[in-house]
C-alpha positions as CSV (number, residue, x, y, z in Angstrom):
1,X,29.6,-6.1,-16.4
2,X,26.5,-7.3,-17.8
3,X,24.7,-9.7,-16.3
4,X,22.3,-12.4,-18.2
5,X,19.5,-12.6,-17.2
6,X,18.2,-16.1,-19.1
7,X,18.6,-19.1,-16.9
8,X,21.6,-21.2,-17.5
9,X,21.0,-25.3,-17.8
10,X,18.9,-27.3,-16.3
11,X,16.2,-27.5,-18.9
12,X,17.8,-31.0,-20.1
13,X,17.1,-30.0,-23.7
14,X,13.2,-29.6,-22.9
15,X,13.2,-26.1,-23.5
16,X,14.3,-24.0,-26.7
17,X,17.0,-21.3,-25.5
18,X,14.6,-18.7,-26.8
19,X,12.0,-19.9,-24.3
20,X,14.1,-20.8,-21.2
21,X,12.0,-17.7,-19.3
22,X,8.9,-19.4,-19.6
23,X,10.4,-23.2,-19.2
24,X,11.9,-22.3,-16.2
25,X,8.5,-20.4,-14.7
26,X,6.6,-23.5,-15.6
27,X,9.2,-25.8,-13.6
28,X,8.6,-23.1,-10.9
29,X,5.0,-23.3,-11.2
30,X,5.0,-27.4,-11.3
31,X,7.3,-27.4,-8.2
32,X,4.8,-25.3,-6.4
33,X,1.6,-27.1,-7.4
34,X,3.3,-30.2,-6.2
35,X,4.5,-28.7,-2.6
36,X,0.8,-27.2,-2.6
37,X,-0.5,-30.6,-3.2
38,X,2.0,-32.6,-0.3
39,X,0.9,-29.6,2.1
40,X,-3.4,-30.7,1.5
41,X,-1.8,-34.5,1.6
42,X,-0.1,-34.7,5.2
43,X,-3.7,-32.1,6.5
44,X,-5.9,-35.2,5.1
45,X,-3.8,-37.5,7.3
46,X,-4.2,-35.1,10.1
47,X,-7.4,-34.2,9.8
48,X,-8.2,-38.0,9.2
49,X,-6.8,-39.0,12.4
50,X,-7.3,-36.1,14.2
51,X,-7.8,-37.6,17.8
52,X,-4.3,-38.7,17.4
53,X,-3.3,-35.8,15.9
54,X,-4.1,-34.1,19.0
55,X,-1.2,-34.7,21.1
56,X,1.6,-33.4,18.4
57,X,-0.4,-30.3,18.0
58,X,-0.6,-29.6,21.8
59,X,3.4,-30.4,22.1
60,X,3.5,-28.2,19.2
61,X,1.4,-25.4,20.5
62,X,1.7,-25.9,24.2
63,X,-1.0,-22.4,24.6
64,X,-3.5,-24.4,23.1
65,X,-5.9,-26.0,25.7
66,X,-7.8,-29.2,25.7
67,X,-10.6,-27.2,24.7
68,X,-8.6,-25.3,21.8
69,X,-7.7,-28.4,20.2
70,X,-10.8,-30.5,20.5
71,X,-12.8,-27.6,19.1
72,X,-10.3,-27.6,16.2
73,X,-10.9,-30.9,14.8
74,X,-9.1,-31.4,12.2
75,X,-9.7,-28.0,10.3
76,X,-7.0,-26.0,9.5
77,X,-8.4,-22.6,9.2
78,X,-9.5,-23.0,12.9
79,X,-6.5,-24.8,14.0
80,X,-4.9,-21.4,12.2
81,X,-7.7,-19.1,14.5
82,X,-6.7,-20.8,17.9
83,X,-2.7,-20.1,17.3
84,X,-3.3,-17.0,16.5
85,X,-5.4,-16.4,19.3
86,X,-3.6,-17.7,22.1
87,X,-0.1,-16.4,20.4
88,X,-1.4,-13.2,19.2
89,X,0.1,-13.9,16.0
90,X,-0.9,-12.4,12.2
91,X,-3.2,-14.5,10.4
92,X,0.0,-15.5,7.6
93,X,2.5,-15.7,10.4
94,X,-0.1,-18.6,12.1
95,X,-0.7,-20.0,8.4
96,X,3.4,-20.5,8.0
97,X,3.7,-22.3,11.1
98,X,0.8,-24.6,10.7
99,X,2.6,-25.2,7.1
100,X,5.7,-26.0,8.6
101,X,4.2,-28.4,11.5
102,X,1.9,-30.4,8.0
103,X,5.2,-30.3,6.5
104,X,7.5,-32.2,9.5
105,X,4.0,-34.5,9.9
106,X,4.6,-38.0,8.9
107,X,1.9,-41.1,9.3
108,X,4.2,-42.6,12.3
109,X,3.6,-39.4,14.4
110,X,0.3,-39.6,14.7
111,X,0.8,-43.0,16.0
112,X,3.6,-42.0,18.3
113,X,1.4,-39.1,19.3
114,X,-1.6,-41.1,20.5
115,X,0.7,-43.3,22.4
116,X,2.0,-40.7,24.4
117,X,-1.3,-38.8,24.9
């Protein structure tokens, strides 16, 4: 059974069959510069509104102390030190969480957040 190995579709007559390969990795590419680019969007709002912030990050990461997440302030790579500290996690294994938690953050949190803190 052979098995082709060109995509199939989805190129909505952008891309030439003889260049689906490199339509398809530049689609790829796009998709990632644009979930690269919603990532740094929702860390400006948190990093923007940090003291709001605060209290989602400590439900969150409940290890973190008051301390933890003051020094923090709104930078991620030490937002990404502390969890890894206090979880003894590896440095990507902190990174992909922090991702996730900048991923699930919307503007209303933060106001939610502060309410409850």
């Amino acid at each position: 059974m052979h098995v082709s190995m060109i995509p199939d579709g989805g190129d909505n007559g952008n891309c030439s069959r003889n260049h689906r390969w490199q339509c398809a990795l530049q689609q790829e590419m796009q998709a990632i510069h644009s979930f690269q680019r919603r990532i740094e969007m929702n860390w400006d709002l948190i990093e923007g509104k940090w003291k709001q912030s605060m209290g989602k990050v400590k439900v969150k990461w409940g290890k973190l102390t008051d301390d933890d997440v003051t020094a923090v302030n709104g930078k991620r790579d030490q937002l990404v030190g502390k969890i890894q500290e206090r979880y003894g996690l590896a440095k990507d294994a902190a990174e992909k969480q922090v991702d996730e938690f900048i991923q699930s953050y919307s503007p209303d949190d933060s106001a939610k957040a502060a309410k409850t803190s």
